[in-house]
VOSESE-580490 format. One record per residue (C-alpha): x, y, z. Coordinates in pm, whole numbers, padded with zeros to 5 digits, always signed. Layout:
XYZ;...
//
This chain:
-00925+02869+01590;-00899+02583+01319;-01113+02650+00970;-01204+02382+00763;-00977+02307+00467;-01091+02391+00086;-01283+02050-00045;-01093+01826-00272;-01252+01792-00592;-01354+01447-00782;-01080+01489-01021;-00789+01598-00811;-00906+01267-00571;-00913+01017-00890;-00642+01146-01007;-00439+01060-00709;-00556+00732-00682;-00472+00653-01058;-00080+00765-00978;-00113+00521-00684;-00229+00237-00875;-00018+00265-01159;+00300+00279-00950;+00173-00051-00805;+00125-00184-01131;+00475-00041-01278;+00704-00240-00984;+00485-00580-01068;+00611-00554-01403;+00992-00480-01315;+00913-00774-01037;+00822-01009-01366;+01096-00910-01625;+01364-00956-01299;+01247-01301-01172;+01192-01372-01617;+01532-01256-01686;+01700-01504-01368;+01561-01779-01435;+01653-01757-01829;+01987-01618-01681;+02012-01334-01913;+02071-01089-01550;+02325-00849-01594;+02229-00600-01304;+02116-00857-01077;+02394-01055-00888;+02205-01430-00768;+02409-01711-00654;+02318-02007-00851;+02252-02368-00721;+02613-02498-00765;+02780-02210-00564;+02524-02304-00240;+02633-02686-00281;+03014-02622-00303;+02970-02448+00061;+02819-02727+00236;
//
């Protein structure tokens, strides 16, 4: 027979939630500095093929 599980308490719950969040918040900022760092072209981890490469194909 199934028993009901032990409550989760305010804490735990908000606590949770605020380890979501800030993950959310963490990869905006590593979004930011990447697409910041491209266009200034200071990339060194990021390979992007720049606008004279895709006209030299066509």
């Amino acid at each position: 027979m199934a028993v009901p599980k032990k409550r989760t308490s305010k804490g735990k719950r908000n606590q949770r939630k605020a380890v979501w969040k800030r993950k959310a918040t963490v990869a905006a900022q590593k979004a930011l500095s990447l697409g910041k760092s491209i266009l200034t072209g200071r990339n060194k981890g990021f390979i992007y093929p720049g606008a004279e490469e895709s006209e030299t194909e066509e």
